[in-house]
Backbone as a chain_set.jsonl record, in Angstrom:
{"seq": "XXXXXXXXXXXXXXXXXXXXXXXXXXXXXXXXXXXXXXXXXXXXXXXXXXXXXXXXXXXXXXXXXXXXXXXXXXXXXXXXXXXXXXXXXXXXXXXXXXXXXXXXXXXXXXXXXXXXXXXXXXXXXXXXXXXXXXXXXXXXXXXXXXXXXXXXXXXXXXXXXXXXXXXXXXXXXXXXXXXXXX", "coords": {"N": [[25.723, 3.101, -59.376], [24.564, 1.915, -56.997], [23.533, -0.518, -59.074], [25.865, -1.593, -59.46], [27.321, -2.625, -57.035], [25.008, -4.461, -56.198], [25.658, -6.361, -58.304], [27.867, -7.073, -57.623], [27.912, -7.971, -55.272], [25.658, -10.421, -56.11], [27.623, -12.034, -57.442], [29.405, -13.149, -55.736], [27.756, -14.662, -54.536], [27.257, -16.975, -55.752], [29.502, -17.828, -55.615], [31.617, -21.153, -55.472], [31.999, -23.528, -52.581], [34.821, -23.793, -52.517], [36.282, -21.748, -53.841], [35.02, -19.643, -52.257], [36.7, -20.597, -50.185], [39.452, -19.864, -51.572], [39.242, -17.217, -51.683], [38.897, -16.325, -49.191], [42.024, -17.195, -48.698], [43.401, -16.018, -49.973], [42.814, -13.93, -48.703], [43.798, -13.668, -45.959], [44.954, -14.636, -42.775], [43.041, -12.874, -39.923], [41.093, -10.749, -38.327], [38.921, -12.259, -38.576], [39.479, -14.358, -39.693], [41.245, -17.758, -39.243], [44.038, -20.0, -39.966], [44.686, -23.11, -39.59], [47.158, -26.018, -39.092], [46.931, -28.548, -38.679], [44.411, -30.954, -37.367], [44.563, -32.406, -35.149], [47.263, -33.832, -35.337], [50.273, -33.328, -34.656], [53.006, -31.76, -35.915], [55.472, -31.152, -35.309], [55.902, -32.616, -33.435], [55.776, -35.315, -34.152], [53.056, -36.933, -33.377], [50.199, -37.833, -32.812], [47.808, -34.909, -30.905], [46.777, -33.714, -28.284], [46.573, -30.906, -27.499], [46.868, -29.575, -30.111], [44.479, -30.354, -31.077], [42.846, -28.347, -29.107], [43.879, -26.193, -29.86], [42.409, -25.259, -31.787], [39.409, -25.313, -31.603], [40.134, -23.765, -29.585], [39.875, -21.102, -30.874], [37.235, -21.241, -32.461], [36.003, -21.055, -30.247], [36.356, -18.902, -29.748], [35.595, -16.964, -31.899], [33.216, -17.651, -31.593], [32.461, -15.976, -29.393], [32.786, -13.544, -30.596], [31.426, -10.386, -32.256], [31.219, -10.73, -34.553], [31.701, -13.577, -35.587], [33.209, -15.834, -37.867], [35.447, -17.537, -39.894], [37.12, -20.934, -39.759], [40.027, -22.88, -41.498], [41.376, -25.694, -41.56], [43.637, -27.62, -42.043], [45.737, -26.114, -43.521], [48.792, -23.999, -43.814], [50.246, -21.111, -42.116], [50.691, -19.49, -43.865], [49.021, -19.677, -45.908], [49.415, -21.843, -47.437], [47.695, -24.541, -48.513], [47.453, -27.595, -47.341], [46.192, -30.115, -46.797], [44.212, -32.808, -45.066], [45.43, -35.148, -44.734], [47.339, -35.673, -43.115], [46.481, -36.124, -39.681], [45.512, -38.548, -40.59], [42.519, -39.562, -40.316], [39.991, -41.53, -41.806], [38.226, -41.185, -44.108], [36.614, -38.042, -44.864], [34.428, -37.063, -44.159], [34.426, -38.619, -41.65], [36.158, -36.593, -40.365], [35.513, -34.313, -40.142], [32.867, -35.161, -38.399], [34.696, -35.529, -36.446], [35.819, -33.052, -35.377], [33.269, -31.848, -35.256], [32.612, -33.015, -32.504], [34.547, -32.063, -30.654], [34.013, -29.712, -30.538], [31.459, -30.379, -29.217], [32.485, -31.868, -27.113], [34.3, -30.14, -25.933], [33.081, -27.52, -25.633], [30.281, -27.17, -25.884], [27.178, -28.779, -26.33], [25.017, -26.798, -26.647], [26.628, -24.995, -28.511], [27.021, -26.432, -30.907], [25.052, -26.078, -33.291], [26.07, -23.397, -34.358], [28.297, -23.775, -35.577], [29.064, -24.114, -39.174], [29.993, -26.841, -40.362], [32.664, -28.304, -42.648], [33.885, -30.975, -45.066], [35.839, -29.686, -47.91], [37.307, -30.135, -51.197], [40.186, -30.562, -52.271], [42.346, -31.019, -55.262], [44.375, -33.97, -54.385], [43.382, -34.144, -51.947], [41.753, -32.692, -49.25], [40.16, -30.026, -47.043], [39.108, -29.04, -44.078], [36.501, -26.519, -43.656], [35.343, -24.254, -41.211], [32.432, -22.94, -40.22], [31.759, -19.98, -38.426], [29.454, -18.52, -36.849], [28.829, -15.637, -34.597], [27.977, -16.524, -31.489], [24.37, -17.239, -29.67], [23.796, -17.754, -28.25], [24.136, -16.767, -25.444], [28.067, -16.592, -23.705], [30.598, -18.269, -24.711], [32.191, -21.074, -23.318], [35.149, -22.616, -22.99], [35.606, -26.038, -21.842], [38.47, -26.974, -20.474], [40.381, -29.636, -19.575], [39.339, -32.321, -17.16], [38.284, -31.124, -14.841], [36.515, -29.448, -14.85], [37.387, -27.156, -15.29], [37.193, -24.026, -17.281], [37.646, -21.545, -19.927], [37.931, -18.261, -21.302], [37.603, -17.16, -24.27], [38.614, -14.496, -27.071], [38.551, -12.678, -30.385], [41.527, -11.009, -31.263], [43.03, -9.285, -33.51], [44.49, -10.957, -35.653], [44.552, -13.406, -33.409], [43.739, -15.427, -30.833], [42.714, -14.628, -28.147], [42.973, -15.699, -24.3], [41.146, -14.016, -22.003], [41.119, -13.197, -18.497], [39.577, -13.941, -15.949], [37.93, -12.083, -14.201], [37.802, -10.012, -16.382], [36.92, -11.374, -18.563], [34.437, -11.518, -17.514], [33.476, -8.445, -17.181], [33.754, -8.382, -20.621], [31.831, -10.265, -21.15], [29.353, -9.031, -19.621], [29.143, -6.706, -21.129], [28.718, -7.771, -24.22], [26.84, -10.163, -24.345], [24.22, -9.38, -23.616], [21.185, -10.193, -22.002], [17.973, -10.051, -22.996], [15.394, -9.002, -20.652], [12.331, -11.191, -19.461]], "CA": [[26.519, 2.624, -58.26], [23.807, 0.534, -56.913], [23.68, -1.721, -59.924], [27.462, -2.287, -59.803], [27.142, -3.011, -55.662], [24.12, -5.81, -55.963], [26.535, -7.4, -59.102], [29.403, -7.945, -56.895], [26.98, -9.181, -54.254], [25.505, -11.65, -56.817], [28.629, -12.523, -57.724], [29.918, -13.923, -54.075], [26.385, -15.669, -53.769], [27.145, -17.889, -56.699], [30.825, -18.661, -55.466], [31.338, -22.383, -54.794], [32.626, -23.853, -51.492], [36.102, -23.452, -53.238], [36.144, -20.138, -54.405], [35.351, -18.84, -51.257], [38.153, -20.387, -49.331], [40.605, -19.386, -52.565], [39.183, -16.398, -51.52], [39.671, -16.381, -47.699], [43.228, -17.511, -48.512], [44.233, -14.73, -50.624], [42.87, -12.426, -47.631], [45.004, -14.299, -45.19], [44.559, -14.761, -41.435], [42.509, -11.853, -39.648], [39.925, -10.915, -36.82], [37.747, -13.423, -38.657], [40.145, -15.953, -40.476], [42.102, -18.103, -38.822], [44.478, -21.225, -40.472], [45.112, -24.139, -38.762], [48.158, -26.556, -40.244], [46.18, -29.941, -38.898], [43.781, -30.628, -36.593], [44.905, -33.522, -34.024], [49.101, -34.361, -35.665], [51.296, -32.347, -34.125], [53.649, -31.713, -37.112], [56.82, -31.344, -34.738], [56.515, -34.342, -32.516], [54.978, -35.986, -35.492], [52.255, -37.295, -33.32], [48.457, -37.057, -32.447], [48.354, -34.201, -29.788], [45.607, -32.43, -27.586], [47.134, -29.584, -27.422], [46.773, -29.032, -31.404], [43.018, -30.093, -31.54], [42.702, -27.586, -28.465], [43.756, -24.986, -30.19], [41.197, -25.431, -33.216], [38.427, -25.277, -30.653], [39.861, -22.38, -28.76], [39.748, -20.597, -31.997], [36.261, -21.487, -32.741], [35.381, -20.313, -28.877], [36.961, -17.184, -29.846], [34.683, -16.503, -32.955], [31.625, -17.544, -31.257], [31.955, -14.863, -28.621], [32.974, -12.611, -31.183], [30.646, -10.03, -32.997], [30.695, -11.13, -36.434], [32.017, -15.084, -36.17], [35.08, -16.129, -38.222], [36.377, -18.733, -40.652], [38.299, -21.859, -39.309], [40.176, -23.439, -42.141], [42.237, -26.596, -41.367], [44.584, -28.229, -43.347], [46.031, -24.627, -44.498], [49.388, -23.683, -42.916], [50.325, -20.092, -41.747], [51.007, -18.797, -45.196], [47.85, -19.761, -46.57], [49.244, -22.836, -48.32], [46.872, -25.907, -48.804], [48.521, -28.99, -46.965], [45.243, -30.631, -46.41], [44.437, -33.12, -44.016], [46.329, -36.829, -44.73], [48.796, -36.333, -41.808], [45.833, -36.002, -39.714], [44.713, -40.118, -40.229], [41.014, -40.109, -40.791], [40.324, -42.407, -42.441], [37.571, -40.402, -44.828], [36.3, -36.466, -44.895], [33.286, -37.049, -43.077], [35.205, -38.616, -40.321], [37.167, -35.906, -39.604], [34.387, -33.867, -40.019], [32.396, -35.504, -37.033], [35.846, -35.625, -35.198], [35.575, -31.628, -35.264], [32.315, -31.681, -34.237], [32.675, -33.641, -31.072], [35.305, -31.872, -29.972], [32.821, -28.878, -30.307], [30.095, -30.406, -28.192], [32.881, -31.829, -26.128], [35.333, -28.905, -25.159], [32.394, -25.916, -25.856], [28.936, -27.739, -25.014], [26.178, -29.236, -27.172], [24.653, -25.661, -27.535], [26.892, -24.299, -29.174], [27.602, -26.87, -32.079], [24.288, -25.06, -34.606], [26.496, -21.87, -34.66], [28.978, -23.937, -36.4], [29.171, -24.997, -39.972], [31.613, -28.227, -40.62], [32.475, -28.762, -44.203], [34.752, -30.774, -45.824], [36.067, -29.044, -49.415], [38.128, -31.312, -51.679], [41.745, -29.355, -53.157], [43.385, -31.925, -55.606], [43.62, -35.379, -53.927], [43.397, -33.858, -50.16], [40.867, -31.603, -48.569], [40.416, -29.268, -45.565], [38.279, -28.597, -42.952], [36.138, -25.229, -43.32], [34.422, -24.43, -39.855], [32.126, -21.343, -40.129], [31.428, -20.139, -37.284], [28.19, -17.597, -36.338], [28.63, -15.591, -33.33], [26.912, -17.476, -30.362], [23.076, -16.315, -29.831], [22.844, -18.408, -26.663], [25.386, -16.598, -24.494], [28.96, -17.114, -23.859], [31.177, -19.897, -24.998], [33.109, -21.106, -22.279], [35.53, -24.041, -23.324], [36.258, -26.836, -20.88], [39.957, -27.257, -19.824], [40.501, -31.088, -18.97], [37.973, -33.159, -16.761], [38.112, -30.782, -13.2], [35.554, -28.348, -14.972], [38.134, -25.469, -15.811], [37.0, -23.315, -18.133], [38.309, -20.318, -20.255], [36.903, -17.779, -22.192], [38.557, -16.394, -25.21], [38.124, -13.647, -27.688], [40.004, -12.714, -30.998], [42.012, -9.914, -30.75], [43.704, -9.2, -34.307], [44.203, -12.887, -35.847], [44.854, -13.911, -32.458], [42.363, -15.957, -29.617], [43.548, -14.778, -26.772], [42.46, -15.767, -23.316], [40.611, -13.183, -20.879], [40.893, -13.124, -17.119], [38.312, -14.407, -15.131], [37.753, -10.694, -14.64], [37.901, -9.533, -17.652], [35.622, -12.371, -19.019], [32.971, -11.114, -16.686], [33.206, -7.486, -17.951], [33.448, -8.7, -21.512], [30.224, -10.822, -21.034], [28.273, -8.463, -19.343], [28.776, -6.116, -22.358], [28.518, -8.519, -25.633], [25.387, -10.665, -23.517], [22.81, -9.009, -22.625], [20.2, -10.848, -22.125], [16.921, -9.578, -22.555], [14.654, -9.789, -19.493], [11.267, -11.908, -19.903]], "C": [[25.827, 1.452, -57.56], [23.717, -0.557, -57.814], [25.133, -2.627, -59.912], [27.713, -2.963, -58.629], [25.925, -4.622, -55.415], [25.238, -6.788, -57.479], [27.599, -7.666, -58.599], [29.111, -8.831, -55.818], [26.457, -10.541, -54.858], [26.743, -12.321, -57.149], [29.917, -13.769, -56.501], [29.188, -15.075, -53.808], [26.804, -16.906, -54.414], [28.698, -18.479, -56.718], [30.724, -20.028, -54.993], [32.307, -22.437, -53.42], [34.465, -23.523, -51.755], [36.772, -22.455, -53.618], [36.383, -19.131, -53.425], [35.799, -19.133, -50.294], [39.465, -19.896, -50.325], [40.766, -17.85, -51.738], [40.036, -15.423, -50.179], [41.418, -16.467, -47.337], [44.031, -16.505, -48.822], [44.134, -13.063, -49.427], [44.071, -12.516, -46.479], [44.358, -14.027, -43.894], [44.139, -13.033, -41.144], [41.915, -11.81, -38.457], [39.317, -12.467, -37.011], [38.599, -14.493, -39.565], [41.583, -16.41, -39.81], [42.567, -19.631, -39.546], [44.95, -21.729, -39.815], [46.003, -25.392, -39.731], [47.114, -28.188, -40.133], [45.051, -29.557, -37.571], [43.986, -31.715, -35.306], [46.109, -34.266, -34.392], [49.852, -32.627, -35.655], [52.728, -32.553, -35.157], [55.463, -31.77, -36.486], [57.435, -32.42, -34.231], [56.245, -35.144, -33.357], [54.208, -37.348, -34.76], [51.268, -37.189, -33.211], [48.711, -36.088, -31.131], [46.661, -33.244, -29.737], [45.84, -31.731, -28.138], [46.652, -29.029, -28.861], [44.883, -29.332, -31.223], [42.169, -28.98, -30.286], [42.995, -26.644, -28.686], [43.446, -23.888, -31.539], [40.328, -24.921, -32.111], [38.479, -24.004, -29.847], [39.828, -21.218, -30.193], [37.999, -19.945, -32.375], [35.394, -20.926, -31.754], [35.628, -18.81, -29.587], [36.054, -16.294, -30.931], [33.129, -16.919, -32.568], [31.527, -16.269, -30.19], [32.256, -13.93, -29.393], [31.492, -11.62, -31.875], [30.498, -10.368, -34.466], [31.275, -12.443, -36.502], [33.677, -14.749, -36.902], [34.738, -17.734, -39.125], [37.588, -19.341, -40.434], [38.94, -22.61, -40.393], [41.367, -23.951, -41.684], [42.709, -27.751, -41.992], [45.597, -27.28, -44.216], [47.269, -24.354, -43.223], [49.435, -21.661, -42.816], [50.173, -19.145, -42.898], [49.821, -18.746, -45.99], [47.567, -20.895, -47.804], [48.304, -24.147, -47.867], [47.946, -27.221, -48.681], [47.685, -29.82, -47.181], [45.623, -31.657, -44.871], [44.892, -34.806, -43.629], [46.923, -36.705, -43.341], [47.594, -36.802, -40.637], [44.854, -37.577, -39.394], [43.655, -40.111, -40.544], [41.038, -40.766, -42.17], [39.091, -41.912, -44.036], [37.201, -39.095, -44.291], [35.354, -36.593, -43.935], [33.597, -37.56, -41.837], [35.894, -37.67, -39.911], [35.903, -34.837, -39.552], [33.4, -33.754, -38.835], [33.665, -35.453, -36.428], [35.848, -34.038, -34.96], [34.111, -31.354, -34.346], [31.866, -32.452, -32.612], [33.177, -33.205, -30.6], [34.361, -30.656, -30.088], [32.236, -29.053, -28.935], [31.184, -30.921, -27.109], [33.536, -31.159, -25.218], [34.322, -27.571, -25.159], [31.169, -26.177, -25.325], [28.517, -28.062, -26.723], [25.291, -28.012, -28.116], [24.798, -24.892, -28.186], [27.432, -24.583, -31.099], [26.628, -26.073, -33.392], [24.769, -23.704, -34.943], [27.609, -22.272, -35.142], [28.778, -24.882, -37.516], [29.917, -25.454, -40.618], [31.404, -28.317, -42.235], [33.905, -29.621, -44.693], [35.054, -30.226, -47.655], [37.239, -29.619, -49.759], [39.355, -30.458, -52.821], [42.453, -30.734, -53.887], [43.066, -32.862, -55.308], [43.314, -35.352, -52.329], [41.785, -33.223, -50.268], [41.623, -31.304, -47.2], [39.468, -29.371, -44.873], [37.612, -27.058, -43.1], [35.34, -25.376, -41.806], [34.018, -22.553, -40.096], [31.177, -21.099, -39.063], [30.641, -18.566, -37.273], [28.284, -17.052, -35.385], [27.135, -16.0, -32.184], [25.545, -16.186, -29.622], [22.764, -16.76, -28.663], [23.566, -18.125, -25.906], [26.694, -16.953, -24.375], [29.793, -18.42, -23.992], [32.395, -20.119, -24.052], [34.186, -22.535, -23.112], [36.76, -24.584, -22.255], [37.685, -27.389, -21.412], [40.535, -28.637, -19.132], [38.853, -31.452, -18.279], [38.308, -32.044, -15.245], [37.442, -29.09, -13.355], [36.17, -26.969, -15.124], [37.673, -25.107, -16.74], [37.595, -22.067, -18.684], [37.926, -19.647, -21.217], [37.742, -17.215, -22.966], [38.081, -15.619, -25.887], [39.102, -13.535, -28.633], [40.372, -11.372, -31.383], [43.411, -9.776, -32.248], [43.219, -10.339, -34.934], [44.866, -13.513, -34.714], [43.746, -14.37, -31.538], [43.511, -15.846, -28.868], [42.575, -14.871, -25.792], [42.505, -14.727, -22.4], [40.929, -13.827, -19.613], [39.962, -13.522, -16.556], [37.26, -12.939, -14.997], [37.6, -9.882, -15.418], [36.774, -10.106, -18.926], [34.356, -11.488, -18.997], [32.489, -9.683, -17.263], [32.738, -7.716, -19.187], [31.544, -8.974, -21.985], [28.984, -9.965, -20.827], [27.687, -7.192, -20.826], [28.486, -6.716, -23.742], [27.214, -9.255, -25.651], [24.457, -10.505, -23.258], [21.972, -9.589, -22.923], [18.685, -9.798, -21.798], [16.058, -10.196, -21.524], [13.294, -9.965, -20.216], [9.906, -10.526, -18.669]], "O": [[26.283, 0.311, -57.497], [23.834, -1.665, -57.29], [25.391, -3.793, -60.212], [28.343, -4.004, -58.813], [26.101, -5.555, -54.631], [25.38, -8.001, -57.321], [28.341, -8.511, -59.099], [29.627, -9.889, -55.46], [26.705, -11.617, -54.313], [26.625, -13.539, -57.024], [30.753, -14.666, -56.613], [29.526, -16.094, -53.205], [26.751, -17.932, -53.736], [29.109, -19.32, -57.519], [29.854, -20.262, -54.154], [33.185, -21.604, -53.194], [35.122, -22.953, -50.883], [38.001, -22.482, -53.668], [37.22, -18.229, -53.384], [35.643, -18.401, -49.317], [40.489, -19.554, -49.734], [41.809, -17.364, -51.299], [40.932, -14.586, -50.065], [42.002, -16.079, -46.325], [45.047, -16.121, -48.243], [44.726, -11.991, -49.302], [44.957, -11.703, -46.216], [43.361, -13.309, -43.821], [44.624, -12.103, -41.789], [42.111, -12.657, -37.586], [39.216, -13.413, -36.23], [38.017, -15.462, -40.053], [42.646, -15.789, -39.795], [41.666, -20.451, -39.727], [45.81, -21.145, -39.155], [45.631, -25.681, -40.869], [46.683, -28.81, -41.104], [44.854, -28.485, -36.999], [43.173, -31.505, -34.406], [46.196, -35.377, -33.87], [49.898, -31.542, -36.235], [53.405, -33.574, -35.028], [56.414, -32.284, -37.075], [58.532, -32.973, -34.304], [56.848, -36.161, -33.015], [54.427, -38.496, -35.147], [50.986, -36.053, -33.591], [49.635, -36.352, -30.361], [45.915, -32.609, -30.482], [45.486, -31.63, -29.313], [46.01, -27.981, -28.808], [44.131, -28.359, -31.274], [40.969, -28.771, -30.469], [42.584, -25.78, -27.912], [43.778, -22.8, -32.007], [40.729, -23.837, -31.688], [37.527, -23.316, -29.479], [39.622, -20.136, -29.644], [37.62, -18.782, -32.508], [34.313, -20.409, -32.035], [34.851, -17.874, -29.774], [35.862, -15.088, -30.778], [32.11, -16.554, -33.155], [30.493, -15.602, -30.198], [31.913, -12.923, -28.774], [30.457, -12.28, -31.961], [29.575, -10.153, -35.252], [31.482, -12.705, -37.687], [34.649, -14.021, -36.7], [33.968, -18.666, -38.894], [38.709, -18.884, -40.656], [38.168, -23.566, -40.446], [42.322, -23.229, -41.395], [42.042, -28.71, -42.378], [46.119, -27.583, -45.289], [46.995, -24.427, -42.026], [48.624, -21.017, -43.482], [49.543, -18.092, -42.793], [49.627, -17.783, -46.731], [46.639, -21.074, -48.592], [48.403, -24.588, -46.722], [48.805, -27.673, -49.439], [48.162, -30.68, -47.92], [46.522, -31.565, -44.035], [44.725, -35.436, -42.585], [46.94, -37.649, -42.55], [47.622, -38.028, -40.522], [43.99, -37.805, -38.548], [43.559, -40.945, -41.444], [41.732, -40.635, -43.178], [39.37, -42.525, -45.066], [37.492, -38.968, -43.101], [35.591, -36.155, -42.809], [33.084, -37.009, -40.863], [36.396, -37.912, -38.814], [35.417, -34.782, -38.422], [33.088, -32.682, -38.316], [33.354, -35.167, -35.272], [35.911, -33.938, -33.735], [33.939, -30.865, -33.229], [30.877, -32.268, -31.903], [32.849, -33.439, -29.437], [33.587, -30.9, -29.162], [32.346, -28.36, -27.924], [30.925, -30.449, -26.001], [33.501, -31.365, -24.004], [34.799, -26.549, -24.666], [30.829, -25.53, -24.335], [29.081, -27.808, -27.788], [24.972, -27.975, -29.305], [23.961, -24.106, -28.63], [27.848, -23.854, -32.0], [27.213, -25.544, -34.337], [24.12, -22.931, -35.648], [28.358, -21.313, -35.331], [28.454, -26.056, -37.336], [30.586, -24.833, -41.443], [30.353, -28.38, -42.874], [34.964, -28.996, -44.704], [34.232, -30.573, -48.504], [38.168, -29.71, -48.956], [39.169, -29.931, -53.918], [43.08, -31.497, -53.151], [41.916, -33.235, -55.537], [43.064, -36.339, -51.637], [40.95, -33.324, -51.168], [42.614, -31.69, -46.581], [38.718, -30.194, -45.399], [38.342, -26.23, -42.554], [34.848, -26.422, -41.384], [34.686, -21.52, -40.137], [30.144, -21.716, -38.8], [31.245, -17.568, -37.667], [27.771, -17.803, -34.555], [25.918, -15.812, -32.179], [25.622, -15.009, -29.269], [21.777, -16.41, -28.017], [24.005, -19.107, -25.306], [26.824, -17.953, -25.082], [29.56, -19.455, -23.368], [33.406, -19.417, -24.061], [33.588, -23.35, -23.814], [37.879, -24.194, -21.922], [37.93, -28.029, -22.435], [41.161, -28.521, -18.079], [37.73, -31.093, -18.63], [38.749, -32.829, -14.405], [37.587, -28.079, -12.668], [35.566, -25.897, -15.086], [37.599, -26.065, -17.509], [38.144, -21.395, -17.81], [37.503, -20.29, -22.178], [38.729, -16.702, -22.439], [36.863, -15.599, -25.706], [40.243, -13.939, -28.41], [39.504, -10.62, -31.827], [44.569, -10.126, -32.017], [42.06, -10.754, -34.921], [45.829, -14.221, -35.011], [42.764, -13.63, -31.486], [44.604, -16.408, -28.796], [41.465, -14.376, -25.989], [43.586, -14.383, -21.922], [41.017, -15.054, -19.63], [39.072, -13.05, -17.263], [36.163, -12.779, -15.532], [37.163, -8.8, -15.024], [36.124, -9.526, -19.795], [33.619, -10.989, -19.847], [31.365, -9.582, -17.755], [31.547, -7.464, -19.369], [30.639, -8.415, -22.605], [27.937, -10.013, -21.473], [26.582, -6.92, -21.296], [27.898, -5.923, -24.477], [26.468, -9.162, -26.626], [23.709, -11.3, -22.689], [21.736, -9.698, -24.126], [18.409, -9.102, -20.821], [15.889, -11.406, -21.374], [12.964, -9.305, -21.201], [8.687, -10.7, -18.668]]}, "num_chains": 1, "name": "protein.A"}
């Protein structure tokens, strides 16, 4: 039983970047996997839109305060099909790439960008966006709400980030947080 348990483990280790979003896809959205259709083209108004790269990011909040993290894959609609990320505009992978991670350090903070890792992975003539995200080791992830310092704390609750209470936060925090004293 042990021999058959470390060969399925070897077997994961040696998956490529590809493999194990095939993988992720076939599991489908969850606590820890969430699909995003783009990441800044709003597919309805069919233009660039906050709102959509704000709710990549609250996603990403949501799996850093989480206990075990999460997988962001963008370019993937609800279903788990592979759109990639043309609509989207960048103008190469690694640009969109850094455009993810800015909005990181800009809507979450600076300390929390090493608890995520940006990848692009190339499907056909597109790619996506993986974002794997580590739950946060440096305390809660708050993510700023415009420029007048709002903040909001989220958590994911099924395959859902939903937003806590101010109240509710605070409980949350005090139990997932603890900080050891010096």
């Amino acid at each position: 039983l042990i021999t058959m348990m470390l060969g399925e483990v070897q077997k994961t280790i040696h998956l490529t970047d590809r493999q194990r979003i095939e993988n992720l896809l076939q599991a489908g959205e969850s606590t820890a996997v969430e699909f995003k259709e783009t990441f800044r083209w709003d597919v309805r108004e069919e233009q660039r839109s906050k709102t959509i790269k704000q709710a990549s990011i609250k996603t990403i909040a949501a799996f850093l305060n989480s206990p075990f993290g999460g997988h962001l894959l963008i370019g993937v609609n609800d279903d788990g099909n592979i759109l990639g990320l043309t609509r989207d505009g960048y103008d190469t992978a690694d640009k969109a790439v850094l455009a993810v991670g800015n909005a990181i350090e800009d809507m979450l903070g600076l300390i929390h960008g090493p608890s995520c890792d940006i990848k692009a992975v190339s499907f056909d003539e597109d790619y996506i966006i993986q974002v794997k995200v580590v739950p946060s080791i440096v305390g809660p992830a708050y993510m700023k709400l415009g420029k007048r310092d709002k903040k909001a704390f989220f958590i994911r609750n099924g395959a859902q980030s939903r937003r806590l209470s101010n109240e509710d936060a605070e409980r949350y925090v005090a139990g997932a947080f603890t900080l050891e004293e010096e």
